[in-house]
N, C-alpha and C positions, 0 to 999 in steps of 0.2 A: 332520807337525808344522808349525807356523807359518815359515813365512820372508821378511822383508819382500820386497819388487818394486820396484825402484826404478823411478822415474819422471822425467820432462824438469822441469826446475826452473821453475816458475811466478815469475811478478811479483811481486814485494815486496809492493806493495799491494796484487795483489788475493790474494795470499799470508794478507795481515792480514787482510782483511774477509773472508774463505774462512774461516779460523781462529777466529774470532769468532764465524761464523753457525753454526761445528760446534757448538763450548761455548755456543751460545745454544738448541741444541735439546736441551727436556726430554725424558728419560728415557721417558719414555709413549710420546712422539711417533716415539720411536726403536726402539722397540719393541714397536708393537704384533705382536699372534700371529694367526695364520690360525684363521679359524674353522673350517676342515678340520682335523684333525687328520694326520700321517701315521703312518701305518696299517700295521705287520709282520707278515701273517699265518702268516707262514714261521717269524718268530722272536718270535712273540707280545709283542709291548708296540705303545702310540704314544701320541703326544704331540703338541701343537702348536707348530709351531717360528714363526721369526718372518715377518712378510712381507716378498714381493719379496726372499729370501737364496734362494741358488740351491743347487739340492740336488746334489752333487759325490758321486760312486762313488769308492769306495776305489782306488789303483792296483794290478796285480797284485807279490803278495809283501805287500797291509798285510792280515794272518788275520786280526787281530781288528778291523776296521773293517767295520762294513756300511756305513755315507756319512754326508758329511760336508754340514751348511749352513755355507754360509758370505757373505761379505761382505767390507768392507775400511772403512779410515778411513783418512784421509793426516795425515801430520805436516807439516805444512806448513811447518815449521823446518828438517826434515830436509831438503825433499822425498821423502818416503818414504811409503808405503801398505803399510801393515798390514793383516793379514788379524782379523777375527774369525771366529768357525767355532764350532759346535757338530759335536761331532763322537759318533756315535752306535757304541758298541763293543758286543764281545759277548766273553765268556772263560768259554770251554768247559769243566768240571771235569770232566766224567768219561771224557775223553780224555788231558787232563791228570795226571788223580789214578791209573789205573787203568792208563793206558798202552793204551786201546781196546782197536783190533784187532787190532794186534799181537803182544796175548799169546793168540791163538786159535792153537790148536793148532802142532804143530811144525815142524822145518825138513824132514825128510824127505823126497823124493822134489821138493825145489826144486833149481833150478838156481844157480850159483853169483850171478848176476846179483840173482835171485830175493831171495836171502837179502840180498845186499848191499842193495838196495832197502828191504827187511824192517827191518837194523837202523837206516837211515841214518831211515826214517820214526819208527822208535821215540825215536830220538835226540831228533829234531824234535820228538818229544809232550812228552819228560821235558823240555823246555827250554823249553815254553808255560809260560808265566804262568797260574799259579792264580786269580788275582785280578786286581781293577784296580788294587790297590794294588802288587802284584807288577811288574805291566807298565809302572808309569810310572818301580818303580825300573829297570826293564830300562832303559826310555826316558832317563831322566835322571840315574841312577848312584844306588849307594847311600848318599850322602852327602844324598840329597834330602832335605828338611824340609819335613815335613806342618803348615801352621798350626792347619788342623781337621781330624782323622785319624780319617777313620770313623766319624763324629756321629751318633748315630742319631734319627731325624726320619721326623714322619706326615706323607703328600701324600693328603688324602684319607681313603680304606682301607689306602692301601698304605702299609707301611714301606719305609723308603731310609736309605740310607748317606750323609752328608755329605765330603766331602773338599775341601779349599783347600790350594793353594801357589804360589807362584812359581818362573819360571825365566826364564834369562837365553837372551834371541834368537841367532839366529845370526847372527855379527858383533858382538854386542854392542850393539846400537844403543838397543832397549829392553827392560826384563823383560817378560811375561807375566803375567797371571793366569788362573790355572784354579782352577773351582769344575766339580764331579761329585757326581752324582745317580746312584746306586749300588743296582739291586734284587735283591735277591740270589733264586735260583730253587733248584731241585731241581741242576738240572743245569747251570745257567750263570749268572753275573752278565752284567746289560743296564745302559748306563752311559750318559748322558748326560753327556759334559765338554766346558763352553764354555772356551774360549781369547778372551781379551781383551789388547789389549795394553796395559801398563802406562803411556799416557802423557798428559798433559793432565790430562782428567777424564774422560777415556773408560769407566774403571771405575766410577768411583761414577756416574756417568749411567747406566749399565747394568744395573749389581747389581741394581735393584728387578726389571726385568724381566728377567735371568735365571732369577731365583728362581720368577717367577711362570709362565716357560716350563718350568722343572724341574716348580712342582705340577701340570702338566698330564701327566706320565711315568707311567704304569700297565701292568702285566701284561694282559696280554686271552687268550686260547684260541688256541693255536696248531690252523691247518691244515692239513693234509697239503700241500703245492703239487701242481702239476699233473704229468702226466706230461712228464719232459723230451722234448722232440722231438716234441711232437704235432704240436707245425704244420708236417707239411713236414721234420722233422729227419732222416727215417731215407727211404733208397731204396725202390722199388716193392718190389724184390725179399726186399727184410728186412735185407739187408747192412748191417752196423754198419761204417762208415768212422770211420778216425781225425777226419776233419771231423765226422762226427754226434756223435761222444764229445767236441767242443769246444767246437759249438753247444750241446750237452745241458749241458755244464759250465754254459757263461756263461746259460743261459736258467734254471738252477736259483740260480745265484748273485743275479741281479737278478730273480729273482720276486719280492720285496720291495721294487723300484724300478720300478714300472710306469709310470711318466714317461721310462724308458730302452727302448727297444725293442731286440729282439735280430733283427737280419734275417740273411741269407745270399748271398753275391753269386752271380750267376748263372755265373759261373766255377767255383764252390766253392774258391776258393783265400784267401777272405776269411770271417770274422764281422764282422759289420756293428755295433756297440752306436751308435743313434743317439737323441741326444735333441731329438726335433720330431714333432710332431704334423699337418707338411705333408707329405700321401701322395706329393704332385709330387715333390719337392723329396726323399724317398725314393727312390722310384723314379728318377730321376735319379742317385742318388749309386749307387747300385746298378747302375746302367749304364755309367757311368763308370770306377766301378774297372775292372768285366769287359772293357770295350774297351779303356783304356792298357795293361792285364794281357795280353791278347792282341796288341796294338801292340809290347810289350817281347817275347813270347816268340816272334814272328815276328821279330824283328830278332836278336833275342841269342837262339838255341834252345838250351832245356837240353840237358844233352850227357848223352849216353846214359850215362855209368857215373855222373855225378852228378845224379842227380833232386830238381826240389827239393818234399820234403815236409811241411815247413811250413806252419803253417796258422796267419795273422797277423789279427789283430785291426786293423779298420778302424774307431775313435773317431768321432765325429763329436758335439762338443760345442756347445750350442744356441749360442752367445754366445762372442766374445773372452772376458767377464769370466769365464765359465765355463771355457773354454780355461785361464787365467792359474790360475785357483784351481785346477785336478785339476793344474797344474805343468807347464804351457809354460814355456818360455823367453821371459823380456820381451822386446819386441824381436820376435819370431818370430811367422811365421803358421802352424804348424805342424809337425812334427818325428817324427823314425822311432824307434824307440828296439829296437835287436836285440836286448836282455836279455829286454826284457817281448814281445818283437816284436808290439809292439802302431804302429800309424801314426795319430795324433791330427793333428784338425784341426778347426775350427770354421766354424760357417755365416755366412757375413760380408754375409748380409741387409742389414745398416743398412747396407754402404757399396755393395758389388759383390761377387753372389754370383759374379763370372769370377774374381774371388781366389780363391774357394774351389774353385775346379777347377783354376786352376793349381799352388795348393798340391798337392792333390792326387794329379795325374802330378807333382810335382818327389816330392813323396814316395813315392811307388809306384817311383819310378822306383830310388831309393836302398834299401829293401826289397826291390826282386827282384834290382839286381844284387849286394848282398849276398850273395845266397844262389846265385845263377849264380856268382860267382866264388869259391865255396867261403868262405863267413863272413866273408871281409874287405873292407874300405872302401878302394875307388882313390883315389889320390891325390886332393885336392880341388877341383883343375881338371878334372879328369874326372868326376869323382862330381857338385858341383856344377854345374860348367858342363853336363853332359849331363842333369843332374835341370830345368836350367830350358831346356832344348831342347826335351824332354817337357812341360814348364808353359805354354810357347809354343803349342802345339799346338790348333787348336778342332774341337770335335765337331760336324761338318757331316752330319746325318744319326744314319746308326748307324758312319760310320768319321771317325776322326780326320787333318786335314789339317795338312801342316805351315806356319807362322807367325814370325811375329819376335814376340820376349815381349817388349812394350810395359812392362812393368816395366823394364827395362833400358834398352830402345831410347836413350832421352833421355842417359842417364849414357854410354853407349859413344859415343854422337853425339858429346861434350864430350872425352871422352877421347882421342879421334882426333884428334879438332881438336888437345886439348893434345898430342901424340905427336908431329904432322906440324909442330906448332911446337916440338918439341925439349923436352916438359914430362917431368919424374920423376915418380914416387909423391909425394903419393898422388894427381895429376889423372891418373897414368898408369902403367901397372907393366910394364917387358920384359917380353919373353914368357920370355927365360930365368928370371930372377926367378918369374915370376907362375906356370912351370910345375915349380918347386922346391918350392915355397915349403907350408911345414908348413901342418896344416891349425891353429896358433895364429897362425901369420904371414896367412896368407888371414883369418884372422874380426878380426885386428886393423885390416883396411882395407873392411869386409863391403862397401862401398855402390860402391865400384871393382875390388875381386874378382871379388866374383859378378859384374857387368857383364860384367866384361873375360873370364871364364870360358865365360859362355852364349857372347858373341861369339865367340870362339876357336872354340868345340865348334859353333857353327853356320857357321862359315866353313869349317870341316871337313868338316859333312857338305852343306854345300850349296854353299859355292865355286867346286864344278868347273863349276857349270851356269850361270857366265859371269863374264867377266873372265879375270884370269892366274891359268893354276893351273899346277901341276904334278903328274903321274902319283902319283910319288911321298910326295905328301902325303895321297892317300886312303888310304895303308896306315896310318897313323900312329894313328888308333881302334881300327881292329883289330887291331893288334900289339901294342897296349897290353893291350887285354882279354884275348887269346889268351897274354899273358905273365904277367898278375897270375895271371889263373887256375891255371894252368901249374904256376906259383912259390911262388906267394902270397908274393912279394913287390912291393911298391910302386916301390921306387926300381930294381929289375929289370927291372919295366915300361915306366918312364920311360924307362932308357937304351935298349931296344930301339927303342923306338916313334922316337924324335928319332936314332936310327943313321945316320950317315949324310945326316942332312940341316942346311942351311945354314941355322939359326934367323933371320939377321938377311934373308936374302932372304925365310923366309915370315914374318917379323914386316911387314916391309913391302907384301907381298900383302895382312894381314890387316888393317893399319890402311887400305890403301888400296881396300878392298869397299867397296860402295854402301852403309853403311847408313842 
């Protein structure tokens, strides 16, 4: 669903003549449609959407989404950027209405697990949405009010279903409007619904060419798709692996987005969904995961009674703007997410693709030890500070070397400086502070946190090999880890590891390293 992005507040003036030249460009101009059409042979329809909007995959948990186009406009009053989007659904009836497979034969001879699985899925069917209409009151409550409810209208050959209403953004800031284009099938409704935001004249500059992108929506002959795992999915031997049954998933679910490729990392511990068309630049990201992945499991070894068997999902999205719209965080170049365990990140071509590998290992790095220390997140001076230790790192060859991450470098530079001159937060945070401190108290200072976090965790693992160290302090990583894991607890961890040792003498080792 839509959610504005907020952005760095622009100049007044050139706020005004920005604002001016939006509302000065006609509706055609704004609109034109690709003369490709896109094309669903899996779930038969296509249409042409508009140009230059980028075509965004559903996240895992949206059923009834196959992908979204989308785009944005800024209010330049607010400074605020809004998303437009077409968003392209599908609601399954005879899952829905019948309750599929679930009602194939009985419980007998299942196991207890079996059956629970059994009803918890049937649950799930009786709770889909019959309709489009159904789903947006899921979506928006049933107090929602339809302007035009169900209109029925020729595109062409084809009959559609009309629908308009409004709703109110999150936060408030402005309404929406949505108009949907509705074909109803044997066995599914296929929906195109554009989201516009309600503000300026963003809509009536629009509406002509939405309308003219909806008569382009038609039914076509669904194809069988391919066999899942042909390329490559399944082992020599025939062995079905839980990674073949993942890859098979995700290659059957985007066979209707062949601008997403589904690759395999040579580890088998990743699926790859990338969207780019550079084989280099492929191959590359495919190599990358596989050697930080092995750089982590040689440092930190899964422990024998906890294996980890997981099988995460490596995004790799063509563009920032693409990134922002499938739902990064503004601000972020990237992000792990343990629910969907999916690790997103984008190709940052236009500025320096070394962003996008340091993103990379900082997030590889938060995804494996998640799952090494049994599903929990270490505190955020450890988790952080040792994810950009990993970002630091450059691939010299086929092994990775370790590095100072020139992200940072410059902010720790200043921050020492301010420390050794007796400065506070925010030019500077104690380590007792900075190694407490919640993971809302760390993202409230991010651009001296993180600094001061990578510094910490690199003077710890690299310290000893010159200047003033102490014995002592090399235990203080490994005590840590060996105790969350242990406990799963965080602040259990914390007090093991600093046992024992005189924070304000290794505060002052650590501001006083060469960096």
């Amino acid at each position: 669903m839509p959610r504005p992005v907020l952005r760095s507040p622009f100049s007044a003036p050139l706020a005004a003549l920005a604002a001016l030249a939006l509302l000065a460009v006609p509706a055609a101009a704004q609109g034109k449609l690709e003369t490709k059409p896109h094309e669903d042979l899996v779930n038969g329809f296509r249409f042409k959407p508009f140009q230059k909007w980028n075509q965004v995959p559903p996240q895992p948990g949206e059923e009834n989404k196959l992908c979204t186009y989308a785009d944005s406009v800024i209010d330049f009053k607010e400074n605020v950027r809004y998303p437009l989007e077409i968003e392209v659904l599908k609601i399954d009836r005879v899952g829905a209405e019948t309750g599929g497979e679930a009602d194939e034969g009985g419980e007998e001879g299942l196991s207890e697990e079996e059956v629970f699985k059994r009803k918890i899925a049937e649950l799930r069917r009786r709770e889909q949405p019959k309709s489009y209409r159904e789903l947006m009151l899921q979506q928006y409550g049933k107090e929602l009010k339809f302007a035009v409810d169900g209109k029925k209208a020729r595109y062409g050959k084809q009959d559609v279903l009309e629908y308009e209403f409004s709703s109110p953004s999150q936060g408030g800031r402005a309404k929406f409007f949505h108009f949907a284009a509705v074909i109803s099938a044997s066995d599914r409704e296929l929906v195109l619904h554009f989201v516009l935001p309600d503000i300026g004249t963003v809509v009536k500059d629009w509406r002509s060419s939405v309308e003219r992108c909806a008569k382009t929506f038609e039914l076509i002959d669904k194809e069988k798709p391919a066999t899942a795992g042909a390329n490559g999915g399944t082992p020599d031997d025939g062995a079905i692996t839980p990674f073949d049954l993942k890859k098979a998933e995700l290659e059957k679910q985007y066979a209707s987005m062949p601008e997403w490729k589904v690759e395999e990392s040579p580890c088998k511990r990743y699926v790859i969904l990338i969207h780019n068309d550079d084989r280099k630049f492929v191959a590359e990201i495919k190599k990358r995961i596989s050697s930080i992945r092995d750089v982590l499991e040689e440092e930190y070894p899964v422990l024998p009674d906890r294996p980890i068997t997981a099988i995460s999902i490596l995004r790799v999205c063509a563009s920032r703007g693409e990134y922002q719209q499938y739902g990064g965080p503004a601000g972020s170049a990237g992000y792990w997410s343990a629910h969907h365990q999916e690790l997103v990140i984008y190709d940052d071509k236009d500025i320096n693709r070394n962003n996008t590998w340091g993103t990379l290992n900082h997030e590889a790095f938060h995804q494996y030890i998640f799952y090494r220390c049994g599903e929990i997140s270490p505190h955020s001076w450890f988790n952080e500070g040792t994810g950009d230790y990993y970002a630091g790192y450059k691939l010299k060859g086929a092994a990775y070397k370790v590095d100072k991450f020139d992200w940072r470098l410059g902010t720790v530079q200043e921050s020492m400086k301010a420390a050794k001159e007796g400065g506070k937060a925010p030019a500077f945070v104690p380590l007792k502070d900075l190694i407490s401190y919640s993971q809302r108290e760390y993202y409230s200072n991010p651009d001296i946190c993180y600094s001061l976090g990578w510094s910490f965790v690199y003077f710890l693992k690299e310290g000893s090999k010159g200047g003033r160290w102490k014995a002592e302090w090399s235990k203080i990583l490994p005590t840590y880890l060996d105790t969350i894991t242990q406990t799963k607890d965080p602040e259990a961890a914390n007090k093991a590891a600093f046992d024992g040792i005189d924070l304000a003498e290794l505060e002052q080792a650590w501001i006083n390293f060469k960096w």
